[in-house]
DOTITOR-775778 format. One line per 3 residues: for each residue x, y, z of C-alpha. Coordinates in nm, 3 decimals, decimal comma, padded with zeros to 5 digits. Layout:
// residues N
X Y Z  ...
This chain:
// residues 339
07,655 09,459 15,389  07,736 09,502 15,053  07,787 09,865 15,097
07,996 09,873 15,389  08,236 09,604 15,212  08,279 09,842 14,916
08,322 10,153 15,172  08,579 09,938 15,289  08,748 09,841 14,972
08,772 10,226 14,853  08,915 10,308 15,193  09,206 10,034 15,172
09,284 10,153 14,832  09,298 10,477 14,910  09,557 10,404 15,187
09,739 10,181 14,936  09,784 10,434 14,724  09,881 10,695 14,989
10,202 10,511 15,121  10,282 10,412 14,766  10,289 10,787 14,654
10,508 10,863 15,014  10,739 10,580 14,940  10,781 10,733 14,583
10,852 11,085 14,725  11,088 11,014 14,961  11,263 10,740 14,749
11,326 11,002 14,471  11,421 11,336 14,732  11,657 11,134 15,008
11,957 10,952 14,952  11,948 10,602 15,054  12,212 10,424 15,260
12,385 10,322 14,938  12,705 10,460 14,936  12,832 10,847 15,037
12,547 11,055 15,047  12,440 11,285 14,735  12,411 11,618 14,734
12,084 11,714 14,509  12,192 12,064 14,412  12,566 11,878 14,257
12,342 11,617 14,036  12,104 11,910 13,932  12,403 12,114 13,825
12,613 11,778 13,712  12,315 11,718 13,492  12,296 12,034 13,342
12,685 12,065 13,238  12,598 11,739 13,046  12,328 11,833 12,861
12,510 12,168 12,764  12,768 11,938 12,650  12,529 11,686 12,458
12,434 12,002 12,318  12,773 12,167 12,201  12,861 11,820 12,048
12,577 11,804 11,863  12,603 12,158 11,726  12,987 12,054 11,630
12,919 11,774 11,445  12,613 11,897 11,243  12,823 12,230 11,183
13,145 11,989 11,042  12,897 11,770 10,816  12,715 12,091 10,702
13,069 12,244 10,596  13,215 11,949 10,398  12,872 11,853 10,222
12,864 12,251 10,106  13,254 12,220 09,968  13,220 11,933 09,770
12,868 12,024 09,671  13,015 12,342 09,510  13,218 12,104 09,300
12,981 11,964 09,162  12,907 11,920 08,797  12,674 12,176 08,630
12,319 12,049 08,602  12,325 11,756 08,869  12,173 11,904 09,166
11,956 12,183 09,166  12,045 12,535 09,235  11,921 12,723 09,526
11,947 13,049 09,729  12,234 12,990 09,912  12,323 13,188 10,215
12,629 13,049 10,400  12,455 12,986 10,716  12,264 12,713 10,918
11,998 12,755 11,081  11,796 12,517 11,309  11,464 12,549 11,497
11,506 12,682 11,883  11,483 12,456 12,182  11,545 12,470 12,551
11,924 12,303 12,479  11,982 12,577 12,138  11,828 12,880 12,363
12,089 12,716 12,675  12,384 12,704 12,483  12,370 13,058 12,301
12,230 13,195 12,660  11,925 13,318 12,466  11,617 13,496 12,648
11,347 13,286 12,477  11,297 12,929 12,282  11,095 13,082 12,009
11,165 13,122 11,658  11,488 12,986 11,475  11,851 13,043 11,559
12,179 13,059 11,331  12,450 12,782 11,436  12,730 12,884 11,137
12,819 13,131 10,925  13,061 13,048 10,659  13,334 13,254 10,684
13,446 13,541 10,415  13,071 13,423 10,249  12,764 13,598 10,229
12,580 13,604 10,548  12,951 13,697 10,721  12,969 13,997 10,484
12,596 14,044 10,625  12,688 14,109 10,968  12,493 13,750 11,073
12,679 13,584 11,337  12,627 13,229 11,561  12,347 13,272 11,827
12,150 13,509 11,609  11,757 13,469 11,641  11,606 13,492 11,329
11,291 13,729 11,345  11,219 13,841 11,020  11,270 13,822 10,677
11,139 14,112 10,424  10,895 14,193 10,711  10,764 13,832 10,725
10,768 13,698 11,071  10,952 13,394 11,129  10,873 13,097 11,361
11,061 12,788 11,236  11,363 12,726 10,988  11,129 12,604 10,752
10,942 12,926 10,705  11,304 13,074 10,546  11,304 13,122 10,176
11,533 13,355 09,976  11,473 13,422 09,598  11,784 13,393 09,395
11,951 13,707 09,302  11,744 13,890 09,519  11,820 14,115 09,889
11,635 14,019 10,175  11,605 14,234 10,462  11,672 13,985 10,781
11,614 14,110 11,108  11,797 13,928 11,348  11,760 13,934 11,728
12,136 13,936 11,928  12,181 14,028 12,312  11,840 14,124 12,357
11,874 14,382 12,058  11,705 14,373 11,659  11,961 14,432 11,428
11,853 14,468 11,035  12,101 14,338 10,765  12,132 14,286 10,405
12,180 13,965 10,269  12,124 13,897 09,882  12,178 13,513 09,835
12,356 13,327 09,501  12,240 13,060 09,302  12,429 12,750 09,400
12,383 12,338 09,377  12,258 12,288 09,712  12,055 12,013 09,920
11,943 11,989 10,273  12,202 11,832 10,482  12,105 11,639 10,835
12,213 11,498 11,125  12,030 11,244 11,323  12,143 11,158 11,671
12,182 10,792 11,738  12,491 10,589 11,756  12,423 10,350 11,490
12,652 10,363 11,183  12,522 10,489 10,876  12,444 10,777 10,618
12,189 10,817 10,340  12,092 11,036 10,056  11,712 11,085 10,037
11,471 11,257 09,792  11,496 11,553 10,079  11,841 11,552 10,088
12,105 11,391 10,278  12,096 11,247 10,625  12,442 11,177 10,861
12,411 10,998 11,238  12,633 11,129 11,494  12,745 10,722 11,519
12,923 10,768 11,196  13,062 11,168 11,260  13,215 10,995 11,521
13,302 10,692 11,345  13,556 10,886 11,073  13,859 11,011 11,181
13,901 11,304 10,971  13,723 11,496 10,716  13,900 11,350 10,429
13,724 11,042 10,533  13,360 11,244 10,621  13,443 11,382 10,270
13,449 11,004 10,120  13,139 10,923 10,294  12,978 11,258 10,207
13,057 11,268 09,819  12,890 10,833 09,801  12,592 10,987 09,909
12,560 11,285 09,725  12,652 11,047 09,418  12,355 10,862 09,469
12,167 11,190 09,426  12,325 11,334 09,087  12,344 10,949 08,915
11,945 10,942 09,011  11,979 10,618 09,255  11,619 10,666 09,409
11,373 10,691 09,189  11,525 10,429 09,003  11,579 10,241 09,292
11,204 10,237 09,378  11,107 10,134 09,019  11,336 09,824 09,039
11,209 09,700 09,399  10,900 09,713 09,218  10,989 09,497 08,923
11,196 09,240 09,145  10,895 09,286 09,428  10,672 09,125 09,194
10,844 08,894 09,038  10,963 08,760 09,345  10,559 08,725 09,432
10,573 08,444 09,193  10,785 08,212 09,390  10,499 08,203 09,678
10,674 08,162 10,005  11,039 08,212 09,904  10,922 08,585 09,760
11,103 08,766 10,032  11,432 08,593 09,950  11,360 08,583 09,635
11,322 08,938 09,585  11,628 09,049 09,786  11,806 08,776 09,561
11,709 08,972 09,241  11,771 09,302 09,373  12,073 09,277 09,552
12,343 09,290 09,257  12,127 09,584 09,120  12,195 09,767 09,446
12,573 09,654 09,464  12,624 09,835 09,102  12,446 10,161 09,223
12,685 10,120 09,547  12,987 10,101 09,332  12,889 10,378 09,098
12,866 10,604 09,402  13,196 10,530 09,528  13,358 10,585 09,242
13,170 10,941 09,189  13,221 10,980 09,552  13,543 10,976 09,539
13,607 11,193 09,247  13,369 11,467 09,408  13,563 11,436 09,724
13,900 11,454 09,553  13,772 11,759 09,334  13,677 11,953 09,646
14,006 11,930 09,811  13,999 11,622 10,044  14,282 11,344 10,053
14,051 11,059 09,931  14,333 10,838 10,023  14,223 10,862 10,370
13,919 10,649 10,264  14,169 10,358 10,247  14,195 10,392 10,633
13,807 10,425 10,640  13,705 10,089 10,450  13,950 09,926 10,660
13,790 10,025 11,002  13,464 09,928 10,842  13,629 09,552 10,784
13,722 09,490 11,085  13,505 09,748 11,317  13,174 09,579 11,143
13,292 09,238 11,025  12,970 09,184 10,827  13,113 09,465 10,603
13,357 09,179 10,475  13,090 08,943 10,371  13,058 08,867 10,021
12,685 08,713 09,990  12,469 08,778 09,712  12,217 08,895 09,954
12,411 09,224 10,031  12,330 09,518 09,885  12,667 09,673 09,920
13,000 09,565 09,810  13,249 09,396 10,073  13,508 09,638 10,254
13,839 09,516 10,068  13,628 09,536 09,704  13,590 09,951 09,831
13,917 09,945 09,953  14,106 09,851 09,642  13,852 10,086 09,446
13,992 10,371 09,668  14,374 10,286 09,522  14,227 10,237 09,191
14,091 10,604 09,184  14,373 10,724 09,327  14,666 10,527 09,128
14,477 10,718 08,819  14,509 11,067 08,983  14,844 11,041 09,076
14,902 10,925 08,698  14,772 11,224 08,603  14,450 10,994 08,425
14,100 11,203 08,340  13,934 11,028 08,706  13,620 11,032 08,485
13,701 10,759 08,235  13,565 10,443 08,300  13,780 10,125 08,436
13,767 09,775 08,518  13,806 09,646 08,901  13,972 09,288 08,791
């Protein structure tokens, strides 16, 4: 008995399981009564035009943050950041979107998305879309495999239309670090001990770039006035001495280290601004910014000793501060009070 009622438990099952996988077929191949009918092939094709889209957008916005972080890190004073082999041209790993886009015959190896113009890998003969093969006859899979020595020519062999092309690039020594884009809509940028890090929520958030300029030289400010590591060492300190107070140590902590990060926030808008200004951008635009912030993100306006930034209308008046001194023809660099 016991074996037929098991026989007849697989055999429900497996029915169960039959209908539920024909119910799933034809649910996700036939248009339901819902409205005009749908014709597969237009959604496949509707689809695609939208990714290649997602994709070109992408490419645009990482290209545009890539630029202005390169002009205002070429401003920058001697000694702050450290000097690499710099090329004039971004390259990213290949993917099924890249290899769409650039209509490229595989999704191997690395592609170039920019080329500064009138710069080295322009004089080169590089252009947007090239595959990156090789580089002094060392295969390349990834964009992290590329290293140029300073000073020296590289033989790059590049793949375009199907066709290896071999070109001369010898890179120069410039302050450089890695610039990134993450895609998400949230808000923000960061500098990190790798480099500096954009989302496509803020891209889209600026208006200009005079204002991705503003945003661009804060960060980079954090890097050259040594924010991080110091940054780290103080959590520490106020991470432990907010231990002490037993359950209150979380608030505790973020109470002790909040008007330490505020300073380190202020310092880098004021440097920020003076990079930005140095490298040719209208940091009066970041007037227009701070405001959007204030009333786009109304926590920007709070004032609580908990936050670890300053309040939108402190950063805008420090934007008219910097700028009232330019236009007065003041060294930017000299220290002032914000009364």
């Amino acid at each position: 008995m016991m074996y037929k009622y098991k026989l007849k438990t697989i055999q429900v099952q497996t029915m169960l399981s039959m209908v539920l996988s024909v119910s799933i077929l034809i649910n996700g191949c036939v248009n339901t009564n819902t409205g005009p009918p749908l014709s597969q092939n237009e959604l496949k094709k509707l689809e695609e035009n939208i990714e290649l889209l997602a994709t070109e957008i992408y490419l645009n916005d990482l290209v545009r943050v890539w630029k202005v972080g390169l002009k205002v890190l070429n401003i920058l004073p001697e000694g702050v950041v450290k000097k690499r082999a710099v090329t004039g041209m971004l390259i990213v790993d290949n993917t099924e979107d890249i290899a769409r886009y650039y209509r490229l015959s595989t999704e191997e190896g690395c592609v170039v998305v920019s080329v500064v113009d009138n710069y080295i890998a322009d004089h080169a003969g590089i252009r947007d879309g090239d595959i990156i093969k090789e580089i002094d006859g060392k295969e390349i899979r990834k964009s992290r495999d590329i290293a140029f020595e300073n000073g020296e020519s590289s033989t790059v062999v590049v793949e375009r239309d199907n066709t290896r092309l071999s070109l001369d690039v010898k890179p120069e020594e410039k302050p450089y670090v890695r610039i990134c884009l993450n895609e998400t809509g949230r808000i923000n940028a960061y500098a990190k001990f790798s480099g500096i890090e954009f989302t496509s929520g803020m891209v889209h958030f600026v208006e200009d770039d005079n204002e991705l300029a503003v945003i661009m030289g804060h960060e980079l400010a954090h890097l050259t006035a040594r924010h991080l590591p110091r940054n780290i060492r103080m959590a520490a300190l106020y991470g432990t001495l907010g231990c002490l107070t037993g359950p209150f140590a979380p608030l505790t902590t973020k109470a002790l280290y909040a008007p330490y990060s505020r300073e380190n926030e202020r310092e880098a808008d004021y440097l920020g601004l003076i990079y930005a200004h140095n490298a040719g951008y209208d940091i009066e635009k970041g007037v227009d910014l701070w405001k959007r912030f204030a009333l786009e993100i109304p926590k920007s306006r709070s004032k609580s000793f908990l936050r670890g930034h300053p309040a939108s209308p402190e950063r805008i008046l420090r934007v008219k501060r910097v700028v009232e001194l330019i236009k007065a023809g003041n060294n930017p660099l000299e220290d002032f009070i914000l009364n």
